[in-house]
MMTF fields as JSON, N, C-alpha, C and O atoms, coordinates in Angstrom:
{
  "mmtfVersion": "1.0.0",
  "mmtfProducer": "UNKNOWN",
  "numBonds": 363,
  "numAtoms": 364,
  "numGroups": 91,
  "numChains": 1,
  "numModels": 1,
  "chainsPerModel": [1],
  "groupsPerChain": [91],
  "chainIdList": ["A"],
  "bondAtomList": [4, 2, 8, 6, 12, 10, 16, 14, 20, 18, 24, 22, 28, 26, 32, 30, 36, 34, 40, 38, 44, 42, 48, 46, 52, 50, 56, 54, 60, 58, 64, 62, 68, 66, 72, 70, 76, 74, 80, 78, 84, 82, 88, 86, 92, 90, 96, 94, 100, 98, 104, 102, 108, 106, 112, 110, 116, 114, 120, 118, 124, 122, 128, 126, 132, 130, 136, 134, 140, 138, 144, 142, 148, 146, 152, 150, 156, 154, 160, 158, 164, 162, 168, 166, 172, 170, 176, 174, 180, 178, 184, 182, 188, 186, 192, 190, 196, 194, 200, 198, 204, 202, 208, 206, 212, 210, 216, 214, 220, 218, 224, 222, 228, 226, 232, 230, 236, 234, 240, 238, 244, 242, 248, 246, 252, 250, 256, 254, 260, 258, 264, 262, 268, 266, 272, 270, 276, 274, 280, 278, 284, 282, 288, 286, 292, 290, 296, 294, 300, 298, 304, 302, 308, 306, 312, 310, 316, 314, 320, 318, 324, 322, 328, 326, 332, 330, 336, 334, 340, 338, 344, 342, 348, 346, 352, 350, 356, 354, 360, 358],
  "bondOrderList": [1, 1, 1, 1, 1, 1, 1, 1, 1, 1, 1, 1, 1, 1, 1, 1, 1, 1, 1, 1, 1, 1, 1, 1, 1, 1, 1, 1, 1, 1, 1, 1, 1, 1, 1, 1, 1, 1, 1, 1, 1, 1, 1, 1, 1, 1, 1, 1, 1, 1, 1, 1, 1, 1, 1, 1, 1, 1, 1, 1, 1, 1, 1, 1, 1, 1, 1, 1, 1, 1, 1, 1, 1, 1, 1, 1, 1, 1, 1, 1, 1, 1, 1, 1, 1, 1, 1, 1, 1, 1],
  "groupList": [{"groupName": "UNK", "atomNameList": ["N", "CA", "C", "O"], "elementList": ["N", "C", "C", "O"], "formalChargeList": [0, 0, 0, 0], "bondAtomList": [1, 0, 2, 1, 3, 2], "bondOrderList": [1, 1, 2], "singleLetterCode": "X", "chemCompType": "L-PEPTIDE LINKING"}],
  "groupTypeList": [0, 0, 0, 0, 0, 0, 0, 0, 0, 0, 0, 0, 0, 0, 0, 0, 0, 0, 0, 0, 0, 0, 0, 0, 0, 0, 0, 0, 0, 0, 0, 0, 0, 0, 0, 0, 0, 0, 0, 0, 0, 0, 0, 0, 0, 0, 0, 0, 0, 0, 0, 0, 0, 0, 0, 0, 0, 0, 0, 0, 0, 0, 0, 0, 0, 0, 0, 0, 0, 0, 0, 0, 0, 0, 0, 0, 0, 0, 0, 0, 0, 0, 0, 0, 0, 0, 0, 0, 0, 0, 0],
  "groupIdList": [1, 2, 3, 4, 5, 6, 7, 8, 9, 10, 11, 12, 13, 14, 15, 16, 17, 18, 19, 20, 21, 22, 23, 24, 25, 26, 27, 28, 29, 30, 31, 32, 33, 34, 35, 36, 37, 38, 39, 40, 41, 42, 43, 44, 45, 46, 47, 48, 49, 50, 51, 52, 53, 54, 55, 56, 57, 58, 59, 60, 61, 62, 63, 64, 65, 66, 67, 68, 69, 70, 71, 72, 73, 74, 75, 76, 77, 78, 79, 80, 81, 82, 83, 84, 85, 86, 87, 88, 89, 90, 91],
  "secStructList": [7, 7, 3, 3, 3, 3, 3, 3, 7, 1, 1, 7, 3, 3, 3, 3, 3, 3, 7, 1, 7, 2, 2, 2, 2, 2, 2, 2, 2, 2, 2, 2, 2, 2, 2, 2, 2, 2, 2, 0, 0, 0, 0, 0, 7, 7, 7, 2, 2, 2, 2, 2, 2, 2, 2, 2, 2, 2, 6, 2, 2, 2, 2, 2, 2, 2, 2, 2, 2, 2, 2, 2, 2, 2, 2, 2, 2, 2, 2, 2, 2, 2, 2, 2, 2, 2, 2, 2, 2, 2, 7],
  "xCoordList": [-16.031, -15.897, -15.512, -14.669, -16.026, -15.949, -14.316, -13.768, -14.004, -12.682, -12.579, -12.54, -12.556, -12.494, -11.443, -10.368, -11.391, -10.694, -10.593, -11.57, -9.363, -9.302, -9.306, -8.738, -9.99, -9.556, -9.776, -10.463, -9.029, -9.583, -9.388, -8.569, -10.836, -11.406, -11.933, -12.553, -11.511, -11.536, -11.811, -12.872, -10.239, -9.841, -11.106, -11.466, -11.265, -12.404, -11.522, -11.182, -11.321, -10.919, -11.895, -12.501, -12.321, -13.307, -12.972, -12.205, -13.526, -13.72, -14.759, -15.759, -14.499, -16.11, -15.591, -14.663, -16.502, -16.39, -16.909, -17.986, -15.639, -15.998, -15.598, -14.451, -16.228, -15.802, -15.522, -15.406, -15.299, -14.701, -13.304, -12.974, -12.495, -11.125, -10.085, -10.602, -8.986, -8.267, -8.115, -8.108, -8.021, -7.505, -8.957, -8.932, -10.299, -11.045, -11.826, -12.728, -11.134, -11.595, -10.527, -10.719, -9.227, -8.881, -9.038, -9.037, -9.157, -9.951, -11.225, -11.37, -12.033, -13.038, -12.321, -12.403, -11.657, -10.925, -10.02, -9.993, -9.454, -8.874, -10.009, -10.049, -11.227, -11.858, -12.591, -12.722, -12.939, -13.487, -12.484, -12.822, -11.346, -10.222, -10.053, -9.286, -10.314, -9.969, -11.283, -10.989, -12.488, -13.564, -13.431, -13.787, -12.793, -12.954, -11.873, -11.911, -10.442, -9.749, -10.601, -10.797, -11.173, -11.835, -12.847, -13.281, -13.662, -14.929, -13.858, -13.774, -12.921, -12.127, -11.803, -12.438, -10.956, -10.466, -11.524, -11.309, -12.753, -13.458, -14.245, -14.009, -15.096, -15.526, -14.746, -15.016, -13.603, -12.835, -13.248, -12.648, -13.907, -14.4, -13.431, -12.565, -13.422, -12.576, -13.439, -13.164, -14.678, -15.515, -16.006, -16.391, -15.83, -15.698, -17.141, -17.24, -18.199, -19.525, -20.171, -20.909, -19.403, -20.005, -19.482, -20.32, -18.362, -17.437, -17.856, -18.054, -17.995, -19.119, -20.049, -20.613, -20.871, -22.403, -22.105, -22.394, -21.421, -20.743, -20.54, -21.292, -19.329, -18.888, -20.261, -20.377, -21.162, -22.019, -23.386, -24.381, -23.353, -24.343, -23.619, -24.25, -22.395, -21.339, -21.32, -20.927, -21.652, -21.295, -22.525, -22.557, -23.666, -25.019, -25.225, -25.488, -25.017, -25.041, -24.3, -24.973, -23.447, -22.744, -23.045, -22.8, -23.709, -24.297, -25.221, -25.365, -26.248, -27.573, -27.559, -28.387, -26.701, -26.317, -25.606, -25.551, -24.803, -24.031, -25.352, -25.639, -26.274, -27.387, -28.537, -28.987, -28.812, -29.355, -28.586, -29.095, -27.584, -27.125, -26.963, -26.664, -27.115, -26.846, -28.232, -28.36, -29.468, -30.856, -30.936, -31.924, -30.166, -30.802, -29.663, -29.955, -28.682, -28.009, -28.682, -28.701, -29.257, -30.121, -31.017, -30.989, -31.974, -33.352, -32.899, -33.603, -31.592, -31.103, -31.014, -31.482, -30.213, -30.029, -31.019, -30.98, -31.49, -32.909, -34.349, -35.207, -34.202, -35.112, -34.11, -34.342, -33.284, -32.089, -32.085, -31.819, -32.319, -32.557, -33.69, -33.683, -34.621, -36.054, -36.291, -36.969, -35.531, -35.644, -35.208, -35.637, -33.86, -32.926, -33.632, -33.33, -34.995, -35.129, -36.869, -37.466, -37.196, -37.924, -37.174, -37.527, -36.269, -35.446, -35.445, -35.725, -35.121, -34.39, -35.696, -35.747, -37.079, -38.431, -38.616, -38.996, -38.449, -38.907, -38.417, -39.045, -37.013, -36.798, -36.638, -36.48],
  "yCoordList": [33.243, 32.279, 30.922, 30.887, 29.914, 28.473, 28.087, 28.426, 27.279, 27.035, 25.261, 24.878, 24.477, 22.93, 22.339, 22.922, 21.654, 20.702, 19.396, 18.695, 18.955, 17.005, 16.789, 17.564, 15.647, 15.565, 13.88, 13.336, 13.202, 11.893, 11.571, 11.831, 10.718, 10.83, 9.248, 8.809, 8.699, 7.479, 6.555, 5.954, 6.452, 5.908, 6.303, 5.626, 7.225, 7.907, 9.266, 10.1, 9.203, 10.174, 10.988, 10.513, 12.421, 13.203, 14.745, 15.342, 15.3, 16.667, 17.114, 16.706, 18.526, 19.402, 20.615, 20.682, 21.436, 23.136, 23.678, 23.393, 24.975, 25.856, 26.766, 26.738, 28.089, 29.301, 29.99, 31.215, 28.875, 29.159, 29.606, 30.119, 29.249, 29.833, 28.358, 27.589, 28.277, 27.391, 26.659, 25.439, 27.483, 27.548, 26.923, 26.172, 27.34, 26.815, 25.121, 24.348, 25.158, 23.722, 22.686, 21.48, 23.285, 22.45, 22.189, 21.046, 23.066, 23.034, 21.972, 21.018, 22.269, 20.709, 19.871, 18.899, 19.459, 18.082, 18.029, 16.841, 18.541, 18.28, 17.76, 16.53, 18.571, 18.063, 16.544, 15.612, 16.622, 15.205, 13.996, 12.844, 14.382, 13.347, 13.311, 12.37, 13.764, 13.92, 12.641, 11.467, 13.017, 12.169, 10.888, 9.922, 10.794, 9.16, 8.818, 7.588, 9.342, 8.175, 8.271, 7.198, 9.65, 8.912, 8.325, 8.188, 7.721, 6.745, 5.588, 4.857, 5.317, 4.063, 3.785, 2.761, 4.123, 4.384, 3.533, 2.385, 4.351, 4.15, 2.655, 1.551, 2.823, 1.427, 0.111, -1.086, 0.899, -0.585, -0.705, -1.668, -0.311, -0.445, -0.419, 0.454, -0.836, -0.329, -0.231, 0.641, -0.72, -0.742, 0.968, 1.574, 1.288, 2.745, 3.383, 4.499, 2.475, 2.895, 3.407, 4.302, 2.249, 2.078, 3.319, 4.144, 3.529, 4.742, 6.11, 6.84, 6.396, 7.658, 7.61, 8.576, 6.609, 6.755, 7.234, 8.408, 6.459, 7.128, 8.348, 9.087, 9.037, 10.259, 11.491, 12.55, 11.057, 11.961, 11.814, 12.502, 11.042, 10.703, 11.745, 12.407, 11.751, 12.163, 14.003, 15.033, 14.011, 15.708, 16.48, 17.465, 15.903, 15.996, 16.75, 17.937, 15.665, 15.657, 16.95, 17.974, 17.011, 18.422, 19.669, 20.676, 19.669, 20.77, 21.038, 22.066, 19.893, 20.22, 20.789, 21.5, 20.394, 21.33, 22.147, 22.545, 22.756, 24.094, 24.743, 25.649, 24.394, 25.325, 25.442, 26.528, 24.294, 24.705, 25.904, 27.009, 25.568, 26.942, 28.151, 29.028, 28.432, 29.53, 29.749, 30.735, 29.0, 29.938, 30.003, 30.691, 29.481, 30.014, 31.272, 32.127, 31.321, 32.882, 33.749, 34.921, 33.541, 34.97, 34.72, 35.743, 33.85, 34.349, 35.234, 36.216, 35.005, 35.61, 37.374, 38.408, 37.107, 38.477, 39.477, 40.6, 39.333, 39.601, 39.924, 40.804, 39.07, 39.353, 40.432, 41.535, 40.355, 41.512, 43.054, 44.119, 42.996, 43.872, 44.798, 46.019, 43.964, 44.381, 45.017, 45.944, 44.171, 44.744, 45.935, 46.746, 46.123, 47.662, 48.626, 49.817, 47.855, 48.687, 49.492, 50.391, 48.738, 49.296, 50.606, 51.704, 49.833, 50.946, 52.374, 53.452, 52.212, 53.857, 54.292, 55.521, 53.599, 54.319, 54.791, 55.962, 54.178, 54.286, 55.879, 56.824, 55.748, 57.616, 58.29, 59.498],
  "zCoordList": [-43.063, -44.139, -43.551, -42.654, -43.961, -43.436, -44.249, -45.298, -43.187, -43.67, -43.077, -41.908, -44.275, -44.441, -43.064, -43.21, -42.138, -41.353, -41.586, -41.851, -41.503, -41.587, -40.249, -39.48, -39.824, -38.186, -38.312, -39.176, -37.246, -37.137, -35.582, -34.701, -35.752, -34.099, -34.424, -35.393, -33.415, -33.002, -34.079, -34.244, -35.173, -35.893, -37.623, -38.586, -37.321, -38.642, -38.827, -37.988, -39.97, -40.968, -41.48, -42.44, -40.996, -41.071, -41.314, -40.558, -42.302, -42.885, -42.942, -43.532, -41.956, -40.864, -41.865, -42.671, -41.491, -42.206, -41.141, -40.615, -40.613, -39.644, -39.84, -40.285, -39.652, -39.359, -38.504, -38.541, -37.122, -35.703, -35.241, -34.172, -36.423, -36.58, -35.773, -34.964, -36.111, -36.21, -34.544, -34.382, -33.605, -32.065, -31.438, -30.463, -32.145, -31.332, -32.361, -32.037, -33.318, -33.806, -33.461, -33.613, -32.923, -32.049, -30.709, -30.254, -30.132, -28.805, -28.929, -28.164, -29.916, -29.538, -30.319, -29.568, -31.268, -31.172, -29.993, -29.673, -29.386, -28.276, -27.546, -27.503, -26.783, -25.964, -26.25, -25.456, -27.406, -27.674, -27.551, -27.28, -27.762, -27.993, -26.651, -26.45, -25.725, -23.729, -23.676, -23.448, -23.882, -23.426, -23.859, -23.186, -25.27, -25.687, -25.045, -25.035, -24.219, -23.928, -22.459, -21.889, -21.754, -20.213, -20.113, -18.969, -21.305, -21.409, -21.489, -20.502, -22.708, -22.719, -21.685, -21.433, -20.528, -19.676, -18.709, -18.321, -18.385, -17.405, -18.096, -17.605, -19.17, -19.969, -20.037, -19.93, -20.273, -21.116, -22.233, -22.708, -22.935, -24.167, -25.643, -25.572, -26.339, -27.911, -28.562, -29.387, -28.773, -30.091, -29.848, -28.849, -30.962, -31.794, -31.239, -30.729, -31.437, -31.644, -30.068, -29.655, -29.5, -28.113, -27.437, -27.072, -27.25, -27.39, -27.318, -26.346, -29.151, -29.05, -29.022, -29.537, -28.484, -27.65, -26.682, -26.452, -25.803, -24.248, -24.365, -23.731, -25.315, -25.164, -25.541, -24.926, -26.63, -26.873, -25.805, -26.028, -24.856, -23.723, -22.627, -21.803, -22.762, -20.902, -22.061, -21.515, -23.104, -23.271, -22.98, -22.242, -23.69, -23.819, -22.304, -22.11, -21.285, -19.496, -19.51, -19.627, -19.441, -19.248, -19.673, -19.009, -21.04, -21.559, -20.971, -20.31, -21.151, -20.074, -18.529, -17.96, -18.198, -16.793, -16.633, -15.469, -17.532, -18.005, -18.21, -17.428, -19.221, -20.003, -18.478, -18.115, -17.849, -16.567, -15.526, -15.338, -15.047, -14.491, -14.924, -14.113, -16.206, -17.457, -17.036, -16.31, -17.332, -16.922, -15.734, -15.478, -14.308, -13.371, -13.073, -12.236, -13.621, -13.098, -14.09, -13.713, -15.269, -16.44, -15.517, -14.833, -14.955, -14.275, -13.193, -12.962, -12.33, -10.876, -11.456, -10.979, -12.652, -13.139, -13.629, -13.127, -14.119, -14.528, -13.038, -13.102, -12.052, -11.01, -10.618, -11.112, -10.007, -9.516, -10.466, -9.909, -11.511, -12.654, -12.315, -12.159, -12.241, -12.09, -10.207, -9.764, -9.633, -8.275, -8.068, -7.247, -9.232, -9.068, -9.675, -9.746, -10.303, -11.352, -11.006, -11.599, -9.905, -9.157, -7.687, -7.255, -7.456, -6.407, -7.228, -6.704, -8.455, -8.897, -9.024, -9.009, -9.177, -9.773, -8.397, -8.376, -7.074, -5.909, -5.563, -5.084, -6.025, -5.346, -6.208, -6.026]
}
């Protein structure tokens, strides 16, 4: 069951619906709230917009190469699978 959150992220007052449970919808407001002060940080930036362009450009990057190494260890696993899986036919 989805359960309503208030959160405010870089000065926006915002209400999401999740059914992720309490520990992990703070866990990503935590993490998002980590990236906008290390884009500020690194930018210098304050304007809001510019901000979460940065932060949703620097997560995007990370996913995409989380989700790249995620298919090359399922392809590793999977050839390895098939190799074992010829061994047991072999004897």
């Amino acid at each position: 069951m989805k359960k309503q959150y208030h959160i405010n992220l870089l000065g926006q007052d915002l209400s999401v619906l999740s059914d992720s449970g309490d520990e992990h919808v703070a866990s990503v407001v935590q993490y998002v709230e980590d990236k906008v002060r290390q884009i500020r940080l690194a930018a210098g930036s304050k304007n809001a917009v510019n901000v979460a362009i940065l932060v949703a450009l620097n997560i995007a990057d990370e996913y995409l190469k989380l989700a790249g190494a995620n298919k090359k260890i399922s392809d590793e696993l999977l050839s390895r699978t098939e190799s074992l899986i010829c061994l047991i036919d072999d004897v």
